[in-house]
DRENGU-294959 format. One record per residue (C-alpha): residue number from 0; residue in one letter; z, x, y. Coordinates in nm, 3 decimals. Layout:
DRENGU-294959
  kedo  marmi        w        u        v
   NUM      A        Z        X        Y
...
END
This chain:
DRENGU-294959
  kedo  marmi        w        u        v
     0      X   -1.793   -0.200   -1.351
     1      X   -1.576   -0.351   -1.056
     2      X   -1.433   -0.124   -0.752
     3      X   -1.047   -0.160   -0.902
     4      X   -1.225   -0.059   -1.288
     5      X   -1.416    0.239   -1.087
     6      X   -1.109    0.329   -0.933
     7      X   -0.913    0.329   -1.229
     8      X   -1.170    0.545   -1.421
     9      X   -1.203    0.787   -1.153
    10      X   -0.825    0.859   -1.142
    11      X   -0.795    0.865   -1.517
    12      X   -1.051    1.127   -1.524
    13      X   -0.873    1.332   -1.236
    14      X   -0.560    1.293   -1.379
    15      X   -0.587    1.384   -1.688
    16      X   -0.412    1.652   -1.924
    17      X   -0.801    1.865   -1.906
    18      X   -0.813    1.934   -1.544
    19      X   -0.434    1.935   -1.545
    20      X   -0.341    1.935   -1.186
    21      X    0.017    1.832   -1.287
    22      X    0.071    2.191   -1.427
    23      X   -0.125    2.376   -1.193
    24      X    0.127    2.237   -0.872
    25      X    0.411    2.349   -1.047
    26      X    0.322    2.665   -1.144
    27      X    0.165    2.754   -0.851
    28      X    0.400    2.614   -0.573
    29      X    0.282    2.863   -0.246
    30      X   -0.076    2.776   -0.348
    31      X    0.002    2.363   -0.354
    32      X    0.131    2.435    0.029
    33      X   -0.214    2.382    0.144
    34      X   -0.177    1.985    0.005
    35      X   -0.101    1.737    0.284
    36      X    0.186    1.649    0.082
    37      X    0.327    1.950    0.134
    38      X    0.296    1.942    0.501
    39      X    0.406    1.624    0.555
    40      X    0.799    1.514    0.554
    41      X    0.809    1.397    0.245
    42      X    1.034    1.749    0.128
    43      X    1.283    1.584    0.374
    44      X    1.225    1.222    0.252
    45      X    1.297    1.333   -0.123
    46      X    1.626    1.480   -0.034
    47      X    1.775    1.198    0.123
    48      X    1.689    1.019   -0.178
    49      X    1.842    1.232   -0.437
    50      X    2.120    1.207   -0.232
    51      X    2.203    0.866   -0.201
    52      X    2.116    0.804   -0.559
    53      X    2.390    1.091   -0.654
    54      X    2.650    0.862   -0.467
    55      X    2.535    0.508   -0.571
    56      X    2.220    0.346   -0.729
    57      X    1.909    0.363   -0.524
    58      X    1.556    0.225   -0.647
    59      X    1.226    0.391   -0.607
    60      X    0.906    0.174   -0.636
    61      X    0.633    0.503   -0.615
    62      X    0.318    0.294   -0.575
    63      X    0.038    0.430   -0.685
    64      X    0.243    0.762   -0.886
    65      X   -0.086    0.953   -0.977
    66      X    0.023    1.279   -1.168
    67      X    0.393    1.224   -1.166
    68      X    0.471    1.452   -0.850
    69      X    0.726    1.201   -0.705
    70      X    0.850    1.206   -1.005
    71      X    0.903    1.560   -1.054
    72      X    1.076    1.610   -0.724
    73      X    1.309    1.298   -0.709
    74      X    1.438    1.383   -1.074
    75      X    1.472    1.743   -1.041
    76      X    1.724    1.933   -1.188
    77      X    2.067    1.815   -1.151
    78      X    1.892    1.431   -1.214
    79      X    2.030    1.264   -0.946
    80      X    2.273    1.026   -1.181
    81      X    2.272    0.699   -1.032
    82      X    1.843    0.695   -0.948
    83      X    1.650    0.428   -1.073
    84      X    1.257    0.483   -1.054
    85      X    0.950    0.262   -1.106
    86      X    0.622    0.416   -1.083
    87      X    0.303    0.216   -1.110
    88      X   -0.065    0.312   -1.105
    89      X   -0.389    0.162   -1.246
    90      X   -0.521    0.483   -1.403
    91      X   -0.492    0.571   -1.785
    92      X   -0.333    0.891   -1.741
    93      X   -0.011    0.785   -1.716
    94      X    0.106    0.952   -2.093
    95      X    0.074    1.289   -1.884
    96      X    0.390    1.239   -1.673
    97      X    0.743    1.314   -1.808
    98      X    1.028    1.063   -1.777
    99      X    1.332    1.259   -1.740
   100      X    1.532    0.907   -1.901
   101      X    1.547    0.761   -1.520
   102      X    1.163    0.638   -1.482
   103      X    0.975    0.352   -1.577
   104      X    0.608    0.378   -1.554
   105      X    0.380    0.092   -1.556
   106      X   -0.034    0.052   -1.568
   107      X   -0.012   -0.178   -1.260
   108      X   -0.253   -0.263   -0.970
   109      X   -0.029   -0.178   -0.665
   110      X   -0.237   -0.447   -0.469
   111      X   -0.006   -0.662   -0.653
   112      X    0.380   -0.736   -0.663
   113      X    0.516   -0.568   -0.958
   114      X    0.649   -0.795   -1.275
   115      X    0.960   -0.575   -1.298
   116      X    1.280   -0.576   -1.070
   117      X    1.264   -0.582   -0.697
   118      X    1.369   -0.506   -0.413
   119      X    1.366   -0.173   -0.351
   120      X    1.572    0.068   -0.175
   121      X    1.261    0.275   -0.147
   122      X    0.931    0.256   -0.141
   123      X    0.666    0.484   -0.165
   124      X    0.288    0.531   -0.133
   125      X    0.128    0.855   -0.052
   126      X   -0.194    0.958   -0.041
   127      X   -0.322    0.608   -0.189
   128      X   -0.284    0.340    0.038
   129      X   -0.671    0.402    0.190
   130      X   -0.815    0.398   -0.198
   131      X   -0.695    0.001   -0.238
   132      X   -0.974   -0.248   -0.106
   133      X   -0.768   -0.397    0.171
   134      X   -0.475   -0.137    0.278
   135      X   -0.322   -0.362    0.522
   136      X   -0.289   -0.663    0.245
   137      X   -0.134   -0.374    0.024
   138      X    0.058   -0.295    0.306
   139      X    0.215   -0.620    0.362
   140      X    0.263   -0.646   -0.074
   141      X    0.475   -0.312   -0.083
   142      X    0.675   -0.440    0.238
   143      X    0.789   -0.771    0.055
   144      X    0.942   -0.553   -0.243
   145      X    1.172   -0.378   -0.008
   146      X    1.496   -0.476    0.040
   147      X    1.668   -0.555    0.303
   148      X    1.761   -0.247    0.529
   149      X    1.517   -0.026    0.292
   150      X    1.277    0.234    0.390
   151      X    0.853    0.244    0.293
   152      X    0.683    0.590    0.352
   153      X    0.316    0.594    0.324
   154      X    0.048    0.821    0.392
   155      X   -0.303    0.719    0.499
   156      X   -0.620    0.951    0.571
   157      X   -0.672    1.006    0.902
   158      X   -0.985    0.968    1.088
   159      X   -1.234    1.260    1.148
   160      X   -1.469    1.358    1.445
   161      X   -1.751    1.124    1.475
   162      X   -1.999    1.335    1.285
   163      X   -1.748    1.387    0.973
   164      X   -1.708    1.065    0.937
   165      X   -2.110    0.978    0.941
   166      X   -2.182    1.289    0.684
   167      X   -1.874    1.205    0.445
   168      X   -1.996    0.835    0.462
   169      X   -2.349    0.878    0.339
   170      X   -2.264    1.206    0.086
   171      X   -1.959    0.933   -0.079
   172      X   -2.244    0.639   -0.033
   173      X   -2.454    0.858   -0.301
   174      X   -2.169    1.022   -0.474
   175      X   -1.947    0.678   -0.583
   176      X   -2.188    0.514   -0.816
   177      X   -2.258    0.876   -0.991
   178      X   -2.013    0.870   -1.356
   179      X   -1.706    1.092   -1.341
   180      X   -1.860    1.398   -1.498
   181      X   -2.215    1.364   -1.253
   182      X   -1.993    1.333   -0.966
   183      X   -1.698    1.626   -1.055
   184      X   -2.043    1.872   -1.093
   185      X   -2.192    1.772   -0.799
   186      X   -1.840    1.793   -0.595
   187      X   -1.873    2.178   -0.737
   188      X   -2.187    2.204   -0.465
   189      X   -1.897    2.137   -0.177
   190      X   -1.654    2.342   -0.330
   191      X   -1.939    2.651   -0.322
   192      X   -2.072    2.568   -0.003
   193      X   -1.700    2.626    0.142
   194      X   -1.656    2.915   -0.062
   195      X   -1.963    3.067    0.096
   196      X   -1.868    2.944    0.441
   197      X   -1.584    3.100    0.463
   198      X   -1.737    3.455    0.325
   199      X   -1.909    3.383    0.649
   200      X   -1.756    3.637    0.961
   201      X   -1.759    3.575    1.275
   202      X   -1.578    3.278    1.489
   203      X   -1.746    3.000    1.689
   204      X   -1.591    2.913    2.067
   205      X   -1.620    2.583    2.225
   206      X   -1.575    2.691    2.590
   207      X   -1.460    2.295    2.678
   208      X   -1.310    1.980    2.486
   209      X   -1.580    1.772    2.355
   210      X   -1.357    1.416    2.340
   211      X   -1.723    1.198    2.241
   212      X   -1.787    1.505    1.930
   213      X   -1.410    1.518    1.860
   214      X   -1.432    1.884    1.927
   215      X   -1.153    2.054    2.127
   216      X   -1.217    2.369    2.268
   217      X   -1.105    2.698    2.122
   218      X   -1.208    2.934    1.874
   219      X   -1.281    2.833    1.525
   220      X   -1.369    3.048    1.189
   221      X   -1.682    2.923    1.102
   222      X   -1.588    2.683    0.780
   223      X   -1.290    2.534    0.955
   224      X   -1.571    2.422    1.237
   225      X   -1.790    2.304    1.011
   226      X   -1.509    2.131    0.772
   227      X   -1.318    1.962    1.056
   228      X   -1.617    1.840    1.260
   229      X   -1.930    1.815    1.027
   230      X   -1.859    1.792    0.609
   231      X   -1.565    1.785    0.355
   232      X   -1.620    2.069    0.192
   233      X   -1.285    2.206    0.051
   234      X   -1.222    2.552   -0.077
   235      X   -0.901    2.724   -0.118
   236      X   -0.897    3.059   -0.301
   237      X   -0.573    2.999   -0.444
   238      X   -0.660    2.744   -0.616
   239      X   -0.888    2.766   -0.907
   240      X   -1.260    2.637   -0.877
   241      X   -1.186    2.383   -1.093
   242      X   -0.894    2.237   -0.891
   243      X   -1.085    2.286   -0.571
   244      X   -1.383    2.067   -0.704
   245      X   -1.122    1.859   -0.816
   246      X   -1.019    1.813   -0.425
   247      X   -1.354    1.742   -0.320
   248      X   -1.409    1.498   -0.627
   249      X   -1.120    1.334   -0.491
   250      X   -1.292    1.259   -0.167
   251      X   -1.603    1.143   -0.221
   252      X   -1.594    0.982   -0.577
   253      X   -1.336    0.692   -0.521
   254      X   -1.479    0.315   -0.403
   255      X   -1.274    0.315   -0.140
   256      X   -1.166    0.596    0.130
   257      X   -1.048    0.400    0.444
   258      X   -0.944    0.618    0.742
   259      X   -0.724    0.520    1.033
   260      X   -0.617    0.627    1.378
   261      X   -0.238    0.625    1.405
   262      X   -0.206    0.327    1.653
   263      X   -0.374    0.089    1.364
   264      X   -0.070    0.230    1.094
   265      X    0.164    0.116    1.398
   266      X    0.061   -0.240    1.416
   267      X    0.071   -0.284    1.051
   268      X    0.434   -0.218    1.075
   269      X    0.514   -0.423    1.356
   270      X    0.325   -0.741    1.259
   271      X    0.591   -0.673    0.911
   272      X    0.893   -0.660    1.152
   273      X    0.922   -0.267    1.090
   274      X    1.120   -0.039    1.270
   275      X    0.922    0.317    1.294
   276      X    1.188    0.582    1.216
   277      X    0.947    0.844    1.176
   278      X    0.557    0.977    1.233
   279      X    0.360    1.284    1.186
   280      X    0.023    1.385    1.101
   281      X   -0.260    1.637    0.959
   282      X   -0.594    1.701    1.072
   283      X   -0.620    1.499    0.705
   284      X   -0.336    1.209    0.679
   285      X   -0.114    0.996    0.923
   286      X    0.301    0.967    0.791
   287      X    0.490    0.679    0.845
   288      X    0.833    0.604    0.719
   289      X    0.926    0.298    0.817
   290      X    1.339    0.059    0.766
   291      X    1.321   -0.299    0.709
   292      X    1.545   -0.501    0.856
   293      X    1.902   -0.573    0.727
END
């Protein structure tokens, strides 16, 4: 099986109507704050869309749509009348997300320009930039279907302290050849281990920043240390244990999981003549919403 037919397995398999993430973030919309995509300015983002396109027709290219939650948000209720929305993705879980009459959804490689119309107004790609094989070549694709004056927003995981990165590394180096159902069980481990962890009292204080460890100093409860600084291992206890496995599945299961500082995000945009019109970021991902120019 290639890396792009891995890929596309993995994400059909976390997609899908049985773990059914799509209905768990709806229904539970206080518990699916904790998601970087809830912390991030996409909220923001999403409204100036749905304005525009209730004023005059604006297109959406959502690269890389994974469960339809784009989707959901842009074409809320009142549909914004005169929004026109592609979403692409190379999983086979696609026949999960509702249309709402204004979407077209395609099985498409994002690495690749789309058949369909182009440019866009808009285009999108969070939280699945770092899962292509070369980000900044996917980069560069998504620029070229922008039109001219448009805006691309994309999210891209952010890299850890020095010993996070090493641990992640080797646990995704055994984890990404397991099959889907192998690794989802074995991402259960993480999910109890940070359950446990955080059943665990007490705080641990770093008396001085640590800049070589990527430790600042404070006072930390003792899975947040460990999570930020030593191992992924997600737990959340509003979310069921399903979902949170599903989390850690997501991390260490997929070929590729590139991580970036923000200064390397920066230069992709400027060697695409990019103006940066705005940044933030997570302890997990880097933003970066970016206009073409006119």
């Amino acid at each position: 099986m290639s890396d792009n037919e891995q890929t596309a397995n993995h994400y059909t398999k976390q997609w899908s109507s049985d773990l059914n993430f799509r209905s768990f973030v709806q229904q539970n919309a206080e518990a699916a704050k904790a998601m970087p995509s809830r912390q991030l300015p996409w909220a923001e983002l999403f409204e100036r869309i749905r304005k525009q396109a209730s004023e005059r027709t604006t297109s959406v290219y959502d690269a890389a749509c994974g469960f339809g939650d784009i989707l959901n948000q842009l074409a809320a209720t009142p549909v914004p009348a005169k929004l026109e929305y592609v979403g692409a993705d190379i999983h086979g879980a696609l026949d999960t997300i509702d249309r709402y009459g204004v979407a077209t959804l395609l099985k498409h490689d994002i690495t690749r320009e789309l058949p369909t119309r182009q440019p866009f107004d808009f285009v999108i790609c969070r939280a699945a930039i770092h899962h292509t094989p070369d980000p900044r070549a996917t980069f560069d694709t998504l620029v070229r279907q922008l039109a001219p004056g448009g805006t691309i927003a994309i999210t891209a995981y952010a890299k850890k302290a020095p010993m996070r990165e090493a641990v992640d590394d080797a646990l995704r180096a055994a984890i990404i050849p397991m099959p889907n159902d192998e690794a989802f069980a074995t991402a259960n481990q993480l999910t109890a281990l940070g359950r446990d962890l955080q059943r665990t009292k007490g705080q641990i204080t770093i008396e001085q920043d640590l800049p070589f460890l990527g430790i600042k100093a404070g006072s930390y409860d003792v899975q947040t240390f460990i999570y930020n600084h030593f191992i992924k291992c997600w737990h959340n206890p509003a979310f069921s244990e399903q979902h949170c496995d599903l989390v850690n599945f997501d991390w260490y299961h997929p070929p590729f999981a590139f991580r970036y500082e923000r200064d390397e995000l920066r230069e992709w945009a400027a060697s695409c003549g990019l103006e940066i019109i705005k940044e933030a970021s997570t302890e997990a991902q880097h933003y970066m919403e970016c206009r073409s120019p006119r």
